[in-house]
C-alpha positions in Angstrom: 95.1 138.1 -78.6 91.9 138.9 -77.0 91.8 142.8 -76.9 92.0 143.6 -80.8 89.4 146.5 -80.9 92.1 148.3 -78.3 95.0 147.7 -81.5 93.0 148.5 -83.9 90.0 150.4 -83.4 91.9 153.6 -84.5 93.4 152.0 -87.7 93.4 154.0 -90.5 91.0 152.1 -93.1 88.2 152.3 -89.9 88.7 156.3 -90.0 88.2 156.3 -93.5 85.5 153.7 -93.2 83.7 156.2 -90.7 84.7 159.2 -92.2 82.9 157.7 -95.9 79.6 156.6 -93.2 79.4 160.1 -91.9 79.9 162.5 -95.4 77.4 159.3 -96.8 79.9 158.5 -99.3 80.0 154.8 -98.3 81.8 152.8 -101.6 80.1 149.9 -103.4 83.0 148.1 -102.8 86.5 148.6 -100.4 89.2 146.5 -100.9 91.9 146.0 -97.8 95.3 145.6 -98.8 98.1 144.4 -95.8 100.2 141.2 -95.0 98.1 140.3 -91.7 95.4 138.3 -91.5 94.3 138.1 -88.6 94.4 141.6 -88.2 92.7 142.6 -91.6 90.1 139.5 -90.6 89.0 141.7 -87.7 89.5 145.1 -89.3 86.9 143.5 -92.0 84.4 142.4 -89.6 84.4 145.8 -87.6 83.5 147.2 -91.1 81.0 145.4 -91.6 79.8 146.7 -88.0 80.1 150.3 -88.6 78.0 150.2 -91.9 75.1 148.2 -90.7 74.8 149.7 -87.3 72.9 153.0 -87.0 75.4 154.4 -84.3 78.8 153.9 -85.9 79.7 149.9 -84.6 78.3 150.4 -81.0 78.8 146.9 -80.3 75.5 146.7 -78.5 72.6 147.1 -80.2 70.2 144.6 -82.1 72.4 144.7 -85.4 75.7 144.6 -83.6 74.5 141.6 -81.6 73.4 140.0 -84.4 76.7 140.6 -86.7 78.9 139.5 -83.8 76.5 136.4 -83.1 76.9 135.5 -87.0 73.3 135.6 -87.8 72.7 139.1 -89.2 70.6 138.4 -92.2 72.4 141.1 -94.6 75.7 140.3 -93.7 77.9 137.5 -94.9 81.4 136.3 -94.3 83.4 134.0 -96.3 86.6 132.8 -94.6 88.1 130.9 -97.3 88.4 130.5 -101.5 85.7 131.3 -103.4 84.5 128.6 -105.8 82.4 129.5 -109.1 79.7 128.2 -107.4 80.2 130.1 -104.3 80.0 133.4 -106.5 76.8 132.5 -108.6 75.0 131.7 -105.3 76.5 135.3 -103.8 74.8 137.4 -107.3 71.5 135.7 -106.9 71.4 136.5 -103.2 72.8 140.0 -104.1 69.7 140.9 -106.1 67.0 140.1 -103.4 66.0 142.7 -101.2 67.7 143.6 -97.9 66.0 141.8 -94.5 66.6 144.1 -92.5 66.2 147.3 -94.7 69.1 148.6 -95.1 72.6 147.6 -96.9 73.7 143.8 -97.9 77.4 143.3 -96.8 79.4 140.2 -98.7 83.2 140.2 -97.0 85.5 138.3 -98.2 88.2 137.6 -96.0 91.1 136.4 -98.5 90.1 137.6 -102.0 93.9 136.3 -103.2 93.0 132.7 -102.6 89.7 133.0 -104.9 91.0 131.7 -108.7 90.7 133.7 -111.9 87.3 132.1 -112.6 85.5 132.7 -110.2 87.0 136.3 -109.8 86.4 136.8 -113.6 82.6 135.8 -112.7 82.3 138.5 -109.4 83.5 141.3 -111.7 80.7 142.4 -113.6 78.1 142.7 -109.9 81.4 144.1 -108.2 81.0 146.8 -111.3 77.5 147.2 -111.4 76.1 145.5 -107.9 72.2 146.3 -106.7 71.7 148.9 -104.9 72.4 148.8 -101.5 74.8 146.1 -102.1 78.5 146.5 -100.6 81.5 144.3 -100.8 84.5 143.9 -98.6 87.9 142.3 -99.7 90.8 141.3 -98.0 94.1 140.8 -99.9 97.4 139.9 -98.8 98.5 139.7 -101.9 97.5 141.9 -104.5 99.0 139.9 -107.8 96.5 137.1 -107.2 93.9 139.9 -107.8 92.9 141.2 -111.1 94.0 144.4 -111.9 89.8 145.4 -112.9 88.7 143.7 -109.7 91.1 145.9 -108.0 90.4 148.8 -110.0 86.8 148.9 -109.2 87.3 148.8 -105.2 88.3 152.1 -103.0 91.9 150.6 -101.5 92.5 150.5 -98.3 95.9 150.1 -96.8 96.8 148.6 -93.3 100.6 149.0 -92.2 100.2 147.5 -89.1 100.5 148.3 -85.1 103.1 150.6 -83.4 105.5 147.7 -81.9 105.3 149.6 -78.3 101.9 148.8 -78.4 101.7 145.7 -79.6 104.6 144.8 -77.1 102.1 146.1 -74.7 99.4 143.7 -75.9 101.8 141.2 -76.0 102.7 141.2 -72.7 98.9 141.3 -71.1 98.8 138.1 -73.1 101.7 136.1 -72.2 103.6 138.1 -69.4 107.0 139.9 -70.3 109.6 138.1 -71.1 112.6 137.7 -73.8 110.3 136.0 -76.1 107.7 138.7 -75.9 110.2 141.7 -76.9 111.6 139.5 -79.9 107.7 138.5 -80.9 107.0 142.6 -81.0 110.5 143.7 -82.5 110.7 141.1 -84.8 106.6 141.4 -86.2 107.0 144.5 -87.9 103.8 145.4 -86.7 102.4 142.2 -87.9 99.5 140.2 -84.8 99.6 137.1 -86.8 103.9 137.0 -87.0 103.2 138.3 -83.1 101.2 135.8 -82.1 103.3 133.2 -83.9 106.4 134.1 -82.3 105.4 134.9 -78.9 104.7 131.7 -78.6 107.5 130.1 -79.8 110.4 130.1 -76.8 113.0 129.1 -79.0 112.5 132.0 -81.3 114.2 134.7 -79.3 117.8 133.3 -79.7 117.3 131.9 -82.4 116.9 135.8 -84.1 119.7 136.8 -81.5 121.9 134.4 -83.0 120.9 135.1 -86.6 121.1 138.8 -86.1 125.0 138.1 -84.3 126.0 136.1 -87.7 124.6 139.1 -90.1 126.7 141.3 -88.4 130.1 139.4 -87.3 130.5 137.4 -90.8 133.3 139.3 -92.7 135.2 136.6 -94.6 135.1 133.2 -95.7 137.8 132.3 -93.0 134.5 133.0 -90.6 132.4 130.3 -92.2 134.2 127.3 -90.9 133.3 129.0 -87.6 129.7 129.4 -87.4 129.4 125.9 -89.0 130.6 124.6 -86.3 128.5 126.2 -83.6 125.2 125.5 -85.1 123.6 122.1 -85.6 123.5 120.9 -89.0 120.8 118.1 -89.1 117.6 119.2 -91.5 115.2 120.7 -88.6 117.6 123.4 -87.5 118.7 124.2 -91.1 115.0 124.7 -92.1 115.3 127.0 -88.7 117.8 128.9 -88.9 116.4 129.8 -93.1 113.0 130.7 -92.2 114.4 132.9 -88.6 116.7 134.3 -91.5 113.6 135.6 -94.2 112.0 137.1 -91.2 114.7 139.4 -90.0 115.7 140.0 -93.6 111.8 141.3 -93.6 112.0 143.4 -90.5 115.6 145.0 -92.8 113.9 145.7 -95.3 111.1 147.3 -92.9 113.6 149.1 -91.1 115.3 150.7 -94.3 111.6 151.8 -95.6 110.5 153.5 -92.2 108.0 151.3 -90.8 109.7 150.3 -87.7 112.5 151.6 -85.4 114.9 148.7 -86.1 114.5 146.7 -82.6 115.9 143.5 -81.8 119.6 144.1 -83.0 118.0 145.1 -87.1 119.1 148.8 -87.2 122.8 147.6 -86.6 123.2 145.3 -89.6 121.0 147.1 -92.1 124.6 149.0 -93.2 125.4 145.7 -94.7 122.4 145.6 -97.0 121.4 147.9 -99.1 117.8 147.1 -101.2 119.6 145.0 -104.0 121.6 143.3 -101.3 118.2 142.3 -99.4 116.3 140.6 -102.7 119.6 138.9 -103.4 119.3 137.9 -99.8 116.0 136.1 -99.9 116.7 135.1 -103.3 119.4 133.2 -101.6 117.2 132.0 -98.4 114.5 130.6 -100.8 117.1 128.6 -103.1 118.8 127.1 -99.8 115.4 126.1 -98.6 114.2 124.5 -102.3 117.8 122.4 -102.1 116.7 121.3 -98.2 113.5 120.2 -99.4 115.3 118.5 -102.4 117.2 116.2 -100.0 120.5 118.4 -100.1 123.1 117.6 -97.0 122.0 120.2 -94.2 125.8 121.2 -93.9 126.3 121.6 -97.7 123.1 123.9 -97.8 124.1 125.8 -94.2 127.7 126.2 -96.0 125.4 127.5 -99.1 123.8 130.4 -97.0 126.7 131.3 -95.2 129.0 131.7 -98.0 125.9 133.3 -100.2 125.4 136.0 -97.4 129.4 137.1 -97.3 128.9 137.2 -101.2 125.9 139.6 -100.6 127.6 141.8 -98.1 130.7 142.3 -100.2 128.7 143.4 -103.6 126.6 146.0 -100.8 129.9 147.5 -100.1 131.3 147.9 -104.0 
């Protein structure tokens, strides 16, 4: 998706960012939480734009060129794990002066992949960095932090975009189409799940037909049913499971708030209520483990089916 700053521009860790720039209470360290990466990727990288450039991220001066062109002296970017290595190198950089003058920016774009180690060994400059020294973190998911690497950050939290806009975004992209409603209704705000599923033509019956079975499935006697009109080799199993955690996900965002229950999801979420939905994925997760185990694709399909009825029923005790 080319147009990002027009998504996300107005997200709420940027106001705070700005509004922290402005009163010139800038953090030694921010730490974005949220479950999409490309998103929080560009978020991240539009910080690091707004503190070094003297107008606010004007996109168009020396420093912004230079950012953007990946050759600004005081900022760096590290996409993937950090090593032990990687973090000794980052401290001795940290304590040399600035090139430019002003503040020295280290983002990193997936703290949750960095290991214990090496996190262990960022602590004590993320406590105590130089001055002038500010750190970025992204992380998708916060148990892989430590709780004191955590604690010494100001969090940030990004929910997301507004599905009518990201529908709009969606279909400058790739046109409209059935396949670009689903990939907005069935994102939860998500670009990354977006992007993934706009793509992907099959996707949009696939979640019609998943959504259908949620909702018609009221007895066992129905099982034999639906067996029948899916395909029960290994590929469309795997499918029809990973289809079913995402609208389970788009449930369980619909119940919480977060979006207006498109795509058929309001309808069914009667049927689950929150101990319903963990069962639920439980359940989606153990069929896949017995797939990937070399389980018969019918005997696993017959496995979800009968595990979702089982679900339903306890929701309505």
């Amino acid at each position: 998706m080319t147009d990002l700053k027009r998504l996300l521009d107005d997200s709420r860790p940027l106001e705070l960012l700005r509004r922290d720039k402005e009163e010139g209470a800038l953090s030694h360290a921010y730490a974005l939480f949220g479950d999409d990466p490309v998103a929080m990727e560009w978020i991240l990288r539009r910080m690091a734009e707004i503190i070094v450039c003297k107008k606010g991220g004007c996109g168009e001066c020396p420093a912004c060129l230079a950012l953007n062109g990946g050759v600004h002296p005081d900022v760096r970017f590290y996409e993937g794990a950090l090593t032990v290595k990687d973090v000794e190198e980052l401290i001795e950089d940290s304590a040399k002066f600035s090139v430019e003058g002003g503040v020295k920016i280290y983002a990193v774009f997936a703290l949750d992949k960095t290991g214990a180690p090496a996190q262990n060994k960022l602590l004590k400059t993320v406590e105590e960095p130089p001055e002038g020294v500010i750190f970025l973190f992204g992380v998708t998911k916060p148990s892989a932090v430590a709780e004191t690497l955590k604690s010494r950050c100001k969090k940030l939290n990004y929910n997301g975009v507004e599905q009518g806009r990201l529908q709009e975004a969606l279909r400058a992209e790739y046109g409209d189409g059935p396949a670009v409603r689903s990939a907005a209704a069935y994102a939860g705000g998500s670009i990354s799940r977006a992007l993934a599923l706009a793509a992907d033509e099959s996707f949009a019956v696939e979640a019609d037909n998943v959504v259908a079975l949620l909702g018609a499935m009221k007895k066992s006697s129905d099982v034999p049913g639906e067996t029948a009109r899916a395909a029960q080799d290994k590929e469309h199993v795997k499918r029809r499971l990973d289809v079913m955690e995402i609208v389970l996900d788009m449930v369980g965002k619909y119940k919480r708030g977060l979006t207006d229950g498109g795509g058929g999801i309001a309808g069914i979420a009667e049927d689950f209520n929150y101990a319903a939905l963990a069962d639920a994925e439980y359940l989606v997760n153990d069929c896949r483990k017995r797939l990937e185990s070399n389980c018969a694709p019918s005997a696993v399909s017959d496995t979800l089916l009968f595990g979702i009825l089982e679900v339903k029923y306890k929701c309505r005790r």
